[in-house]
C-alpha positions in Angstrom: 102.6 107.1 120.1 103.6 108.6 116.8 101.9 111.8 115.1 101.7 112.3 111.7 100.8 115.2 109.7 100.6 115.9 106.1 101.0 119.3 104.9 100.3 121.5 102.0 102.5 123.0 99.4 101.4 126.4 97.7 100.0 124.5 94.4 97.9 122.0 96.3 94.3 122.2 96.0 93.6 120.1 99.1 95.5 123.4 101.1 95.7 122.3 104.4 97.3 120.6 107.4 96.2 117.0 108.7 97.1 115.8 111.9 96.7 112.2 113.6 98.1 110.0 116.9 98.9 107.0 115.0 97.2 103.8 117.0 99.9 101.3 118.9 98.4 98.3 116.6 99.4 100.4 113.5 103.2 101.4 114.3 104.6 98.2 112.8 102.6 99.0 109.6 104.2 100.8 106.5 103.7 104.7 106.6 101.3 105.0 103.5 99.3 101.8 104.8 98.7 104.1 107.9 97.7 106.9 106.2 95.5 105.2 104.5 93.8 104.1 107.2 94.0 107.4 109.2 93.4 110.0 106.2 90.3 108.0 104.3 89.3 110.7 102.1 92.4 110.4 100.2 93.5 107.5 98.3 96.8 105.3 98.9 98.4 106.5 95.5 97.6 110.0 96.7 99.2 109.7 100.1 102.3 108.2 98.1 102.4 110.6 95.7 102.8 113.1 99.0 105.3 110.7 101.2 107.2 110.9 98.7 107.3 114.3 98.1 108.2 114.8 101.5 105.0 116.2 102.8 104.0 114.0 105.3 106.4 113.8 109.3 106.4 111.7 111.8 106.6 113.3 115.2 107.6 116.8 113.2 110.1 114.8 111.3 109.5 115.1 107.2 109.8 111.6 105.4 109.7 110.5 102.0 110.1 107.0 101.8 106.8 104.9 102.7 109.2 102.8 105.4 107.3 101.1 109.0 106.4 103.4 111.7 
């Protein structure tokens, strides 16, 4: 099961770390549909904006590009 966490930089008024086991029926899904789904107060362009930023890991691994789990 993958983990994925989305962390802050020092300008970021939403300063803090997220952290969440990524469901089985999701790990074929694109990363930013996931965290869509698993970070809900945030929206999709948000969570792009920080993918690609390189903000958000997989399994402690940083990635930037919204690829499939």
């Amino acid at each position: 099961m993958a983990k994925v966490t989305k962390t802050h930089s020092p300008d970021d008024e939403e300063d803090l770390r997220h952290s969440a086991e990524v469901p089985h029926e999701l790990t074929e899904q694109r990363l930013d549909v996931v965290c869509a789904k698993l970070f809900s107060d945030w929206s999709r362009a948000r969570l792009q904006t920080w993918i690609g930023e390189g903000r958000v890991s997989i399994n402690g691994i940083v990635v930037d590009k919204p690829r499939t789990l």
